[in-house]
PDB file of N, CA, C and O in Angstrom:
ATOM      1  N   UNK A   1      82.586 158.581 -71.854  1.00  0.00           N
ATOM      2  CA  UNK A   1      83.224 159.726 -71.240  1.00  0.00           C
ATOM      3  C   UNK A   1      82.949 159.696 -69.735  1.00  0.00           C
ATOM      4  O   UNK A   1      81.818 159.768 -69.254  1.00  0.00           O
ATOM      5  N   UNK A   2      83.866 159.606 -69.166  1.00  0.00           N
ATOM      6  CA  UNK A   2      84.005 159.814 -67.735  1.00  0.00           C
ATOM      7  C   UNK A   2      83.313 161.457 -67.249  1.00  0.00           C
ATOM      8  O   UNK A   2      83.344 162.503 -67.896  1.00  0.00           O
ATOM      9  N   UNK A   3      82.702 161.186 -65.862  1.00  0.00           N
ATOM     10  CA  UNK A   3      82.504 162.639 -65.497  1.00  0.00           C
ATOM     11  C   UNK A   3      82.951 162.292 -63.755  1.00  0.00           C
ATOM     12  O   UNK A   3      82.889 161.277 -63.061  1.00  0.00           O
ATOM     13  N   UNK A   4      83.304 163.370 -63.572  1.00  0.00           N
ATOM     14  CA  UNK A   4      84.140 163.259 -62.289  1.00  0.00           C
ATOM     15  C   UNK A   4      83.483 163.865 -61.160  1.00  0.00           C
ATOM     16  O   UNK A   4      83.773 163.897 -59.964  1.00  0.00           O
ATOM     17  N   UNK A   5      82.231 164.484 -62.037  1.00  0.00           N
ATOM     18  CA  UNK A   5      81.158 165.513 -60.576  1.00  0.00           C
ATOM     19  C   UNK A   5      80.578 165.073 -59.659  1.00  0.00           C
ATOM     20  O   UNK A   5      80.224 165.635 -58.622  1.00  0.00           O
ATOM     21  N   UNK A   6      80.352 163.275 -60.240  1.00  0.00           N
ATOM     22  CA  UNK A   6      79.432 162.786 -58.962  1.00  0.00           C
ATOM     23  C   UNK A   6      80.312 162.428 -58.173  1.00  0.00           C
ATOM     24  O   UNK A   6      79.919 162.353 -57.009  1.00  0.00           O
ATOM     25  N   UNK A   7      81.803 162.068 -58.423  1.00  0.00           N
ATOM     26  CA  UNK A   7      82.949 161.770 -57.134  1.00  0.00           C
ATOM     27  C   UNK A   7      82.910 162.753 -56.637  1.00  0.00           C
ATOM     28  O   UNK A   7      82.554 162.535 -55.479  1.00  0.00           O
ATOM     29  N   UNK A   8      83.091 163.974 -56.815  1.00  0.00           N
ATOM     30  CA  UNK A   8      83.683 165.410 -56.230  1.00  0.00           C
ATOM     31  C   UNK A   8      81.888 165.435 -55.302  1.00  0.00           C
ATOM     32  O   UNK A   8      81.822 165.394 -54.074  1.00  0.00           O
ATOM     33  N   UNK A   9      81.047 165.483 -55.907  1.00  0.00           N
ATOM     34  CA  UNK A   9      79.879 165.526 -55.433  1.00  0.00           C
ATOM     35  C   UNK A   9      79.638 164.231 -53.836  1.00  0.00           C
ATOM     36  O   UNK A   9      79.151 164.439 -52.725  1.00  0.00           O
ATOM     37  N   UNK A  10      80.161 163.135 -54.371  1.00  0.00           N
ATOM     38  CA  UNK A  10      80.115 162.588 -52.852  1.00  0.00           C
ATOM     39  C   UNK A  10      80.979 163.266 -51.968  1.00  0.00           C
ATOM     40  O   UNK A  10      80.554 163.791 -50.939  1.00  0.00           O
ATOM     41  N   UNK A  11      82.324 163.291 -52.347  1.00  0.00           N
ATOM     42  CA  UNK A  11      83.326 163.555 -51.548  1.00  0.00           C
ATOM     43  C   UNK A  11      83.476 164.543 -50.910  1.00  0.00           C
ATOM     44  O   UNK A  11      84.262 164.712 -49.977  1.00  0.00           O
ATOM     45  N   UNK A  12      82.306 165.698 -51.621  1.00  0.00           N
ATOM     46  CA  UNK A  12      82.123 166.901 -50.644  1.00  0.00           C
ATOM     47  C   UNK A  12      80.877 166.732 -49.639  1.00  0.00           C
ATOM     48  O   UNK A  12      80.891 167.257 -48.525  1.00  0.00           O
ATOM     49  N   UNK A  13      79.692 165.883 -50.158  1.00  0.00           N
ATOM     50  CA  UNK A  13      79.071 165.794 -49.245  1.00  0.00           C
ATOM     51  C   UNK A  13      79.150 165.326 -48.020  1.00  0.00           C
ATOM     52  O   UNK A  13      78.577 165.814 -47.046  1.00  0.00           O
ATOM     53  N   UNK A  14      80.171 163.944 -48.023  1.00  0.00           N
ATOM     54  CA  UNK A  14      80.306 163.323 -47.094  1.00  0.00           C
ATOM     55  C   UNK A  14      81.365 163.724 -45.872  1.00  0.00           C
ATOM     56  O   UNK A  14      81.336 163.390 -44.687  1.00  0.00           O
ATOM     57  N   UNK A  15      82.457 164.694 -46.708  1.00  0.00           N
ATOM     58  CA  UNK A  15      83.093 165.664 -45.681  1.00  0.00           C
ATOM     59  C   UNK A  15      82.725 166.847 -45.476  1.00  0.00           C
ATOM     60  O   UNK A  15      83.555 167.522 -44.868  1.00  0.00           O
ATOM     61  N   UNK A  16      81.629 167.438 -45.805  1.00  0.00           N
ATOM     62  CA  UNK A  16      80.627 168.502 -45.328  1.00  0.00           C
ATOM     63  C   UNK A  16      81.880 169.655 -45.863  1.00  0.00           C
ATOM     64  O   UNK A  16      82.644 170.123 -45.020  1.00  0.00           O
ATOM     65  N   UNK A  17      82.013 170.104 -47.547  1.00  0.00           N
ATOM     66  CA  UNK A  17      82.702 171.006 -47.917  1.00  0.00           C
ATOM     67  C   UNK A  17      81.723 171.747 -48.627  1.00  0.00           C
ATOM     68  O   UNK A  17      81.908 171.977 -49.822  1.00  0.00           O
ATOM     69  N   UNK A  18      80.608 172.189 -47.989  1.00  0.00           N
ATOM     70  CA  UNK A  18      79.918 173.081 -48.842  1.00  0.00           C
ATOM     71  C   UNK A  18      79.779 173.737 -49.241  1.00  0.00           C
ATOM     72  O   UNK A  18      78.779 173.880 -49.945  1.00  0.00           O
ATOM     73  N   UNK A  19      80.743 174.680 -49.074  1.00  0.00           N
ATOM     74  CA  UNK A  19      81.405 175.467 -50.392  1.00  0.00           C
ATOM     75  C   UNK A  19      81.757 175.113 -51.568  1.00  0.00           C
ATOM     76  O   UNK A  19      81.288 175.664 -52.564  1.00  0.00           O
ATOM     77  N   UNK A  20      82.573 174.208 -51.626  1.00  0.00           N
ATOM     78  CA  UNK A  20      82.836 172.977 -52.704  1.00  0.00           C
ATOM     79  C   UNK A  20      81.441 172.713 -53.526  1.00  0.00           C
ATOM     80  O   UNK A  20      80.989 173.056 -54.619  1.00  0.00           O
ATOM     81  N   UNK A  21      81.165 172.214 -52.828  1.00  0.00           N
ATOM     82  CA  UNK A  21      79.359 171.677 -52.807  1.00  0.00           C
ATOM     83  C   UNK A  21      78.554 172.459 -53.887  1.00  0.00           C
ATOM     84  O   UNK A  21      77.965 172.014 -54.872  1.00  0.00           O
ATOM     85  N   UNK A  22      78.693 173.870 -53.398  1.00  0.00           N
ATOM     86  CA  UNK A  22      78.162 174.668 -54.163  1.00  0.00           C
ATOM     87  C   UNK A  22      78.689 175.448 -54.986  1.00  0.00           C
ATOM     88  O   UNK A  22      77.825 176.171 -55.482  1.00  0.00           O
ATOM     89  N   UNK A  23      79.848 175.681 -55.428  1.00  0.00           N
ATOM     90  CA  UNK A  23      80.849 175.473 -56.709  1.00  0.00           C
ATOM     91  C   UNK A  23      80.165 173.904 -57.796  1.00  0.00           C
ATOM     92  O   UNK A  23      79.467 173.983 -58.807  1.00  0.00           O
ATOM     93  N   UNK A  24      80.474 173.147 -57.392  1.00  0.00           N
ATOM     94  CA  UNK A  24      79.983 172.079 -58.618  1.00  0.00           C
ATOM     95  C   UNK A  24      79.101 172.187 -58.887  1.00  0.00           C
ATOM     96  O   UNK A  24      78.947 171.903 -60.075  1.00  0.00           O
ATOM     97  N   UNK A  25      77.664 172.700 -58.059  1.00  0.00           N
ATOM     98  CA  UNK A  25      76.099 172.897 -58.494  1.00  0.00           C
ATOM     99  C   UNK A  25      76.745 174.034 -59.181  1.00  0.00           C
ATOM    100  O   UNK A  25      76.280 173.691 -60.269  1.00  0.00           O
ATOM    101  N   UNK A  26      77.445 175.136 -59.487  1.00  0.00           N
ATOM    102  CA  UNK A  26      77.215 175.914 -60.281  1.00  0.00           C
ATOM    103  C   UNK A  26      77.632 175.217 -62.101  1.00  0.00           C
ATOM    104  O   UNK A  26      77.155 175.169 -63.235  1.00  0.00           O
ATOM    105  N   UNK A  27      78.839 174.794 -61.303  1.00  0.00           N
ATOM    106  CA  UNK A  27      79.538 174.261 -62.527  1.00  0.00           C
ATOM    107  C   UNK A  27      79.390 173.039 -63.309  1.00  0.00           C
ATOM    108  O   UNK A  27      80.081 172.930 -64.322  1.00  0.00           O
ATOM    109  N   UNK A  28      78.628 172.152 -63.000  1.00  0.00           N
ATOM    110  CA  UNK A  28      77.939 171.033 -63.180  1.00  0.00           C
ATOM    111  C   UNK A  28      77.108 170.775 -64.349  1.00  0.00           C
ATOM    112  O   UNK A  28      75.949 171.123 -64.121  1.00  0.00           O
ATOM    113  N   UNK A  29      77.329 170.124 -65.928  1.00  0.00           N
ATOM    114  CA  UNK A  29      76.655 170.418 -66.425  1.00  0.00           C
ATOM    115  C   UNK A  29      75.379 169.602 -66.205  1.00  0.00           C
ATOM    116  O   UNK A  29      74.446 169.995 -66.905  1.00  0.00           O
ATOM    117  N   UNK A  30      75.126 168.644 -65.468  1.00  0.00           N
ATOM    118  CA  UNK A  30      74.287 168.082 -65.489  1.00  0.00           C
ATOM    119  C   UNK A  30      73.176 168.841 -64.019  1.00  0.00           C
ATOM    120  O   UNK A  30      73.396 169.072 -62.830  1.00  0.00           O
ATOM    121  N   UNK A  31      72.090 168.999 -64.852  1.00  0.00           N
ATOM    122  CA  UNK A  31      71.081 169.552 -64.376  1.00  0.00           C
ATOM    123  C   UNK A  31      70.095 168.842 -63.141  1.00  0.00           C
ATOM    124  O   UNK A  31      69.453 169.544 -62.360  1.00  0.00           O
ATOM    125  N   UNK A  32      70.090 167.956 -63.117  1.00  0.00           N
ATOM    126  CA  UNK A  32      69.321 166.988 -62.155  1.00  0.00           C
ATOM    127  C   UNK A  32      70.429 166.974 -60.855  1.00  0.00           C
ATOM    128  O   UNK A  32      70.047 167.222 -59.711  1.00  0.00           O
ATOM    129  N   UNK A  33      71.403 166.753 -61.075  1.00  0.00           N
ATOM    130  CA  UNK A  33      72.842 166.850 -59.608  1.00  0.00           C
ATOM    131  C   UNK A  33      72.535 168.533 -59.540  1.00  0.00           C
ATOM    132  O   UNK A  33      72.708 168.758 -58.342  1.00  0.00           O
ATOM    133  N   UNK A  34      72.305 169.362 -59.947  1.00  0.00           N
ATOM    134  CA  UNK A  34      72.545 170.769 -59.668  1.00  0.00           C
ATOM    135  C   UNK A  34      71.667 171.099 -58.333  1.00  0.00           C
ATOM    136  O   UNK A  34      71.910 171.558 -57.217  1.00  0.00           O
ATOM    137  N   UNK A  35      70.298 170.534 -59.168  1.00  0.00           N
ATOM    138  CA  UNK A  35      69.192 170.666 -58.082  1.00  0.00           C
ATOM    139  C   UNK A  35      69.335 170.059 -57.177  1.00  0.00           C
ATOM    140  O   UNK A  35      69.159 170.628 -56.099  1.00  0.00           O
ATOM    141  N   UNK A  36      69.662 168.841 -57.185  1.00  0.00           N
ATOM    142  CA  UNK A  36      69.915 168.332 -55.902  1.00  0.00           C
ATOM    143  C   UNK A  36      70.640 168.695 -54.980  1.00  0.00           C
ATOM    144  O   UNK A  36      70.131 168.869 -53.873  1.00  0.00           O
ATOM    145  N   UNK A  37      71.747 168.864 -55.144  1.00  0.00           N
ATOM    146  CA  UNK A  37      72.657 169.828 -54.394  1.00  0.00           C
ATOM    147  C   UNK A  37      72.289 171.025 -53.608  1.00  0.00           C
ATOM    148  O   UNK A  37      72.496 171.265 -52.418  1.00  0.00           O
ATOM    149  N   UNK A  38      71.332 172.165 -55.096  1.00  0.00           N
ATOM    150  CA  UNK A  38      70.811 173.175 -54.480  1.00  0.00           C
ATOM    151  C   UNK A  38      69.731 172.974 -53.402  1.00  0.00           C
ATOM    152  O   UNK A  38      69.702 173.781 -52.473  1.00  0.00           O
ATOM    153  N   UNK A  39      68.563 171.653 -53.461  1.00  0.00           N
ATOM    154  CA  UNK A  39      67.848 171.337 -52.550  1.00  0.00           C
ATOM    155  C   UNK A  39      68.282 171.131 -51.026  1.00  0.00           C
ATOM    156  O   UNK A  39      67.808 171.640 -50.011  1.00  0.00           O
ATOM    157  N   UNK A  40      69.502 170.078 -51.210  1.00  0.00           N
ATOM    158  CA  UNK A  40      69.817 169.894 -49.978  1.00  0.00           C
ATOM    159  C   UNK A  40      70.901 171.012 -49.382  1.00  0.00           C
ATOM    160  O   UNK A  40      71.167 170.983 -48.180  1.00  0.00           O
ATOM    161  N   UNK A  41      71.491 171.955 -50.222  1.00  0.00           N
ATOM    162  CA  UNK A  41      72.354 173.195 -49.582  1.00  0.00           C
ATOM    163  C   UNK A  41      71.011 174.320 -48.664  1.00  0.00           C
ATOM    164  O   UNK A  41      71.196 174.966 -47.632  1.00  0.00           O
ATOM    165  N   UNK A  42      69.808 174.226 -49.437  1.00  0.00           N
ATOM    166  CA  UNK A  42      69.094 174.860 -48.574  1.00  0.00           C
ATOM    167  C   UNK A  42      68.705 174.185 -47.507  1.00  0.00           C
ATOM    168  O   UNK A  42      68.972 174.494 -46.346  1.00  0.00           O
ATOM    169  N   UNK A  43      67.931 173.052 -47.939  1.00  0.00           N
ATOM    170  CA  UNK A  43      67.846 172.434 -46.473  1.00  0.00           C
ATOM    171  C   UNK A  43      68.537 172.514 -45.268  1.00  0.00           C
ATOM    172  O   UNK A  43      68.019 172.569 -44.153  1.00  0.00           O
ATOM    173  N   UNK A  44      70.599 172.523 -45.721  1.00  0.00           N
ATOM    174  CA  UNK A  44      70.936 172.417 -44.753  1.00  0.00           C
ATOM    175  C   UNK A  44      71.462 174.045 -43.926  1.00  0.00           C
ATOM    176  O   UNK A  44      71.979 174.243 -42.826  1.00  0.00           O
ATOM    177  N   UNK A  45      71.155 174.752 -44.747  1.00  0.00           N
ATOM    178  CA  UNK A  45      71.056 176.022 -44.459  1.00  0.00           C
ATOM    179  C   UNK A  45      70.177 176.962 -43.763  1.00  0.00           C
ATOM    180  O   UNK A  45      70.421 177.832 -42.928  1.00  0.00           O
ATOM    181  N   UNK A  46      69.063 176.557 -44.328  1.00  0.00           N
ATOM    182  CA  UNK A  46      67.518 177.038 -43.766  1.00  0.00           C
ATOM    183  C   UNK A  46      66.442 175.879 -43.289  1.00  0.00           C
ATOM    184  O   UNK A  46      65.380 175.656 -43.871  1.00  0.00           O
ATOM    185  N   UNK A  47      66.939 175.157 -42.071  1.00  0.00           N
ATOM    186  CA  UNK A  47      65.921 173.908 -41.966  1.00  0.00           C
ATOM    187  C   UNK A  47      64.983 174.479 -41.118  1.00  0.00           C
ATOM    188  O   UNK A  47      64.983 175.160 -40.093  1.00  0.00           O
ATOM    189  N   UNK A  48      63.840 173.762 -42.211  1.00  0.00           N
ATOM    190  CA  UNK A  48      62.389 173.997 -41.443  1.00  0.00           C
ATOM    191  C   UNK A  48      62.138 172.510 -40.785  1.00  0.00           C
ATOM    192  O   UNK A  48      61.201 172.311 -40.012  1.00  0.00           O
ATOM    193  N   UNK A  49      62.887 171.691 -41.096  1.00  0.00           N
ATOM    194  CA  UNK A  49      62.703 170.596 -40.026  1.00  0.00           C
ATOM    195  C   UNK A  49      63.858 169.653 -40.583  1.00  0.00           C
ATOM    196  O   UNK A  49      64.397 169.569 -41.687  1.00  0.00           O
ATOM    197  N   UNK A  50      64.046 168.877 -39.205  1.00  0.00           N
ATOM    198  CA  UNK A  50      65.072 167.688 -39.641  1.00  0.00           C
ATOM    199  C   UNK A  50      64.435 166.708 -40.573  1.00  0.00           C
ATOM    200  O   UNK A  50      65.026 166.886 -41.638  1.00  0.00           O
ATOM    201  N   UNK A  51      63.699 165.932 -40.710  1.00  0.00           N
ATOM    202  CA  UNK A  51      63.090 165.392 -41.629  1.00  0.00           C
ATOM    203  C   UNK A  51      63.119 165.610 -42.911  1.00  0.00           C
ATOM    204  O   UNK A  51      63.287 164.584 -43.569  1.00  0.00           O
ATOM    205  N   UNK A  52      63.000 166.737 -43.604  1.00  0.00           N
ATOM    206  CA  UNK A  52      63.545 167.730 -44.917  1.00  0.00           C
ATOM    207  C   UNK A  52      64.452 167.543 -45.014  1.00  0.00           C
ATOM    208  O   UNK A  52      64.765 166.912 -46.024  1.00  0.00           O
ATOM    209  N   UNK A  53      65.709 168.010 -43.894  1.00  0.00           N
ATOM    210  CA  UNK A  53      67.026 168.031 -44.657  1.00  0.00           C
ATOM    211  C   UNK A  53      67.752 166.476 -44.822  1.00  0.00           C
ATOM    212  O   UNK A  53      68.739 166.180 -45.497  1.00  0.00           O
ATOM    213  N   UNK A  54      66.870 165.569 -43.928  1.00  0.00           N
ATOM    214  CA  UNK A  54      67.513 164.374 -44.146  1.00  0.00           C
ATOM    215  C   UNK A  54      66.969 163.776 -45.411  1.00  0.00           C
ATOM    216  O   UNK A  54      67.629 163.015 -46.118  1.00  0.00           O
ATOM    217  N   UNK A  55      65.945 164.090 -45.624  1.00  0.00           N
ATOM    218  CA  UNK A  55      65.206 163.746 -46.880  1.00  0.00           C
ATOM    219  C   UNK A  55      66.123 163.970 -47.886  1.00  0.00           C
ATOM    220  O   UNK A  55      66.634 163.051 -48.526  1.00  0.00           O
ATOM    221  N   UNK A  56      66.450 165.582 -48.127  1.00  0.00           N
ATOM    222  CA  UNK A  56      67.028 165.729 -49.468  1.00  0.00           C
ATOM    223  C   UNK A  56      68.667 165.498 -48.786  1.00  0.00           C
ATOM    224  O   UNK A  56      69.214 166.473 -49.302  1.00  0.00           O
ATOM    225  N   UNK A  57      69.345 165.074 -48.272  1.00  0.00           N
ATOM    226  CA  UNK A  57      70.524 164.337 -47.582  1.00  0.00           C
ATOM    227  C   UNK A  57      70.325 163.062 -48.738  1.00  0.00           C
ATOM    228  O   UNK A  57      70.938 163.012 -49.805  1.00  0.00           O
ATOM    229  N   UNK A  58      69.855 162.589 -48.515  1.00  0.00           N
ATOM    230  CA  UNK A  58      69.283 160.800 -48.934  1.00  0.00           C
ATOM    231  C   UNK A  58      69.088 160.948 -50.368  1.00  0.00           C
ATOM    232  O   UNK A  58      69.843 160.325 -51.114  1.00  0.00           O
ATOM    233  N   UNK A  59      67.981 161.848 -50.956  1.00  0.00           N
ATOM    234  CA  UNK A  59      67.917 161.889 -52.555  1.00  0.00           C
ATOM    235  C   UNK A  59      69.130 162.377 -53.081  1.00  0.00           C
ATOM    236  O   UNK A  59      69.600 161.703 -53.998  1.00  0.00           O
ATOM    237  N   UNK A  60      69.773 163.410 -52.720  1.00  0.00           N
ATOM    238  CA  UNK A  60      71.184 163.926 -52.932  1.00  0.00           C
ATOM    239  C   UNK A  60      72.218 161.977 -53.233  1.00  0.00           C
ATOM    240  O   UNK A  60      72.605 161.276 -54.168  1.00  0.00           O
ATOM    241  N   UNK A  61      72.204 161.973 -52.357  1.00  0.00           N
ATOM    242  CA  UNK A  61      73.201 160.684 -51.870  1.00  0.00           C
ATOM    243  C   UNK A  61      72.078 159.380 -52.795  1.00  0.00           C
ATOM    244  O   UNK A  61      72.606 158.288 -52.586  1.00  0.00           O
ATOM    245  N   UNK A  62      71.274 159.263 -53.350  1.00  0.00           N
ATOM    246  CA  UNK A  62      70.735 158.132 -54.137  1.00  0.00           C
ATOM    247  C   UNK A  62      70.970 158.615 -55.656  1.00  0.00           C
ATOM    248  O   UNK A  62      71.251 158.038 -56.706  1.00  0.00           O
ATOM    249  N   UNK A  63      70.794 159.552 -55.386  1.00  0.00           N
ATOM    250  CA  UNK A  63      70.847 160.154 -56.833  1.00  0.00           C
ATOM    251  C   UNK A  63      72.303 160.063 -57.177  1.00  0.00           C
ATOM    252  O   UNK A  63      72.374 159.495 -58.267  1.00  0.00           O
ATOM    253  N   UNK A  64      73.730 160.430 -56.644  1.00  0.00           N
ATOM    254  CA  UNK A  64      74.823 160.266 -57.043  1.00  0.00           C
ATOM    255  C   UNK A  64      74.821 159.027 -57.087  1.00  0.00           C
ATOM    256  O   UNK A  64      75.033 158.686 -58.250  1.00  0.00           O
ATOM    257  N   UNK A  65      74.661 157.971 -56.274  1.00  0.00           N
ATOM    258  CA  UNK A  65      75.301 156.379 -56.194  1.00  0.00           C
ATOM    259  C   UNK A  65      74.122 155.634 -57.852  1.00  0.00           C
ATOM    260  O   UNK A  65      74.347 154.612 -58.501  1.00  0.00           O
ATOM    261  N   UNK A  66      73.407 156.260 -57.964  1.00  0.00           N
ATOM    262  CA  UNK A  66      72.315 155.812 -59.202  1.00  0.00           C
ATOM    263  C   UNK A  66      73.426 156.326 -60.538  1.00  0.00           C
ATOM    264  O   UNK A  66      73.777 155.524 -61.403  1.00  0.00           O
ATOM    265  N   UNK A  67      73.875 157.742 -60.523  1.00  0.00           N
ATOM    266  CA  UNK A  67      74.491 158.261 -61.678  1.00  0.00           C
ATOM    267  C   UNK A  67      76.095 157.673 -61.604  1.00  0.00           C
ATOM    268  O   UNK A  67      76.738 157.630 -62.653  1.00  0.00           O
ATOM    269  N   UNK A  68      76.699 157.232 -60.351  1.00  0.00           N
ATOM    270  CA  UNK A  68      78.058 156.334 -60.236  1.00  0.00           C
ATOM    271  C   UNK A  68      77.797 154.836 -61.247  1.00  0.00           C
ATOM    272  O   UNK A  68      78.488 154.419 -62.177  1.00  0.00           O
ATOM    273  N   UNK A  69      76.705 154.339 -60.729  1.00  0.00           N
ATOM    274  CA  UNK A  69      76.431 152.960 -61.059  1.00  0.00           C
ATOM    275  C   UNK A  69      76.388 153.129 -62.349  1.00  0.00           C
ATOM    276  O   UNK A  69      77.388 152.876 -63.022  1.00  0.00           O
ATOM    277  N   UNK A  70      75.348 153.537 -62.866  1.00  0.00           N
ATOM    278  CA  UNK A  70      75.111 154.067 -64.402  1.00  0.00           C
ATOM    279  C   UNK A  70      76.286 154.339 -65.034  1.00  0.00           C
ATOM    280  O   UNK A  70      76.567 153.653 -66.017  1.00  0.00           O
ATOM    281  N   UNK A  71      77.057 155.223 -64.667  1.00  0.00           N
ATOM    282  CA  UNK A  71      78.499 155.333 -65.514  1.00  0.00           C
ATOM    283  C   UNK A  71      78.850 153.936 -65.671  1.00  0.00           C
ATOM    284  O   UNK A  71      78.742 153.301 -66.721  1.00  0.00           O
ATOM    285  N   UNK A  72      79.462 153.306 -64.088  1.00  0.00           N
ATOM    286  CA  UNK A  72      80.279 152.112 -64.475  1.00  0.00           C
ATOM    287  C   UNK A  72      79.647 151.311 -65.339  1.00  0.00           C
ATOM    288  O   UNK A  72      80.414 150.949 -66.232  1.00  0.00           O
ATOM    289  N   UNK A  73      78.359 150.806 -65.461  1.00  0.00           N
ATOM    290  CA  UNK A  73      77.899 150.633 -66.199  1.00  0.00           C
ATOM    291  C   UNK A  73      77.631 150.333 -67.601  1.00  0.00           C
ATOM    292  O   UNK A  73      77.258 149.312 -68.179  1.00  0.00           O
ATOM    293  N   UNK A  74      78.016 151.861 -68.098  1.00  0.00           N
ATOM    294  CA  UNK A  74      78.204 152.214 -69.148  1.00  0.00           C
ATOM    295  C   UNK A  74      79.779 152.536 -69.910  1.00  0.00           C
ATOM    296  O   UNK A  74      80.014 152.931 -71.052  1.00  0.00           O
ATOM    297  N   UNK A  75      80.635 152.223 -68.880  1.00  0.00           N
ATOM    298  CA  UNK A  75      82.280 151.866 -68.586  1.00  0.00           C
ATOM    299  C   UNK A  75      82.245 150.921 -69.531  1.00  0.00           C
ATOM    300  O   UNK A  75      82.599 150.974 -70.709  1.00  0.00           O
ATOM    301  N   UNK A  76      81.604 149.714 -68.656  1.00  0.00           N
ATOM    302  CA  UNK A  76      82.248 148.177 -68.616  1.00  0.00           C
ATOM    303  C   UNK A  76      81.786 147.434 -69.752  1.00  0.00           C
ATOM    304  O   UNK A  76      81.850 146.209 -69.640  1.00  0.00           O
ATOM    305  N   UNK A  77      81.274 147.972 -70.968  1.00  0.00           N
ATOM    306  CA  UNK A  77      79.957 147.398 -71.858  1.00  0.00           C
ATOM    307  C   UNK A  77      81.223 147.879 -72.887  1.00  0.00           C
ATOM    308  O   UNK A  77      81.098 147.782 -74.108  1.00  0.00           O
TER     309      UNK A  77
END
């Protein structure tokens, strides 16, 4: 089964639709992308330092390209 959240999930991060952004963390059933999302929506909301928000920028963005790979992955088998 295909899931389409981690596309919508890059595609908002990388064009900074965070509204979007935070629509799929609601709607998202997968729990590990939720948080992430919610981590880095605060970060980029309430930064207590650049370092933080680039941090969870990066786990956000490893964590989708880890759950992309994994699908195809699990596609192509």
């Amino acid at each position: 089964m295909l899931n389409i959240d981690y596309d919508k999930a890059l595609y908002y991060t990388l064009w900074g639709q965070w509204d979007d952004l935070l629509v799929l963390m609601v709607r998202t059933n997968d729990d590990l992308l939720s948080k992430k999302i919610e981590q880095f929506l605060h970060a980029y909301h309430y930064p207590s330092s650049q370092e933080y928000l680039i941090t969870s920028h990066e786990q956000l963005m490893q964590y989708i390209d880890h759950a992309l790979v994994s699908q195809m992955s699990l596609t192509s088998q």
